[in-house]
N, C-alpha and C positions, 0 to 999 in steps of 0.2 A: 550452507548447511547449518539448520539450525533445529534446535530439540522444542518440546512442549514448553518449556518455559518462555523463553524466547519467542516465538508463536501465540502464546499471551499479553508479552508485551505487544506487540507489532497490532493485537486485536486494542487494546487500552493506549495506545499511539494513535491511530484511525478513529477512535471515538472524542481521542481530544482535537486532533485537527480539523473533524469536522464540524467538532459544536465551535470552533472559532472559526471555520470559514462562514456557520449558519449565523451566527453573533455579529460577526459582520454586516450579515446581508442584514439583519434586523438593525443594525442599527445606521445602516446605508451608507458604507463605506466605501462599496465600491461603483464605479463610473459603470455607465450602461456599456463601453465599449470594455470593459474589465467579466463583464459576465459569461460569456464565452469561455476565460480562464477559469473561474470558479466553476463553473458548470462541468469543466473536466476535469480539477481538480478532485470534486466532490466525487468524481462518475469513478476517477482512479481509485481513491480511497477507500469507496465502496468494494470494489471488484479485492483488494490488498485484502481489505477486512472479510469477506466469502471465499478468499481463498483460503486465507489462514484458519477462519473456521472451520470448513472442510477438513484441513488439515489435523485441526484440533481434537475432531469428531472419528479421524481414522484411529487413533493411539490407545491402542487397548493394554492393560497390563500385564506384564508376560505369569505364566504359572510361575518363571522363579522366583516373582516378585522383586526384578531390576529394570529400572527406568530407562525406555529405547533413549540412546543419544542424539539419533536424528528422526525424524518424523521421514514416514513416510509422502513421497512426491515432492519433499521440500526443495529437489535440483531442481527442479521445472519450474518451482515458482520464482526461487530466488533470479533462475536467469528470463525469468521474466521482468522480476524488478529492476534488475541491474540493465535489461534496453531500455526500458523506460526513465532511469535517472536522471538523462542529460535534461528531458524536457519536465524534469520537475524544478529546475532550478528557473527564480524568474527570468523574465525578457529572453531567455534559451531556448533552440528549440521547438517554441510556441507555433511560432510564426515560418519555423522551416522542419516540417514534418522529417521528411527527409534525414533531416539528420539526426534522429532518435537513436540508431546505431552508432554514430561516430563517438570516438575516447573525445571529451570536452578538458 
């Protein structure tokens, strides 16, 4: 459960990991067997960053002029992220799909 602020960070988090994932690749850091990870990396990032926009774009402010506390759809997303955690952590995950669900 997170509110519009929070939902901004998460948008300026996503734009910094992926100019360091694209900094990388321009500067050829990673092994041709390593691009398969950054390619889902990048793919996750994106999908975190359109979701939370989405997010960002529903929050209108109320007539009494008090700030909602949670954004609307933010269960859905957040228990989206949290399946996906395990296999954001390196060498986790990766290589055994499968276990996207399991507590790591």
């Amino acid at each position: 459960m997170q509110g519009p602020l929070a939902t901004w960070v998460v948008v300026g988090m996503c734009d910094l990991q992926l100019l360091h994932l694209l900094l990388g690749w321009e500067l050829e850091l990673y092994a041709a067997s390593e691009y398969c990870l950054v390619y889902w990396y990048i793919q996750h990032l994106l999908g975190v960053k359109r979701t939370s926009l989405r997010l960002l774009h529903q929050v209108q402010a109320p007539a009494d002029g008090k700030l909602p506390m949670q954004l609307p759809g933010a269960a859905a997303c957040m228990a989206w992220t949290r399946a996906c955690t395990p296999a954001l952590r390196w060498g986790t995950g990766m290589s055994r799909p499968h276990a996207l669900g399991r507590a790591w």
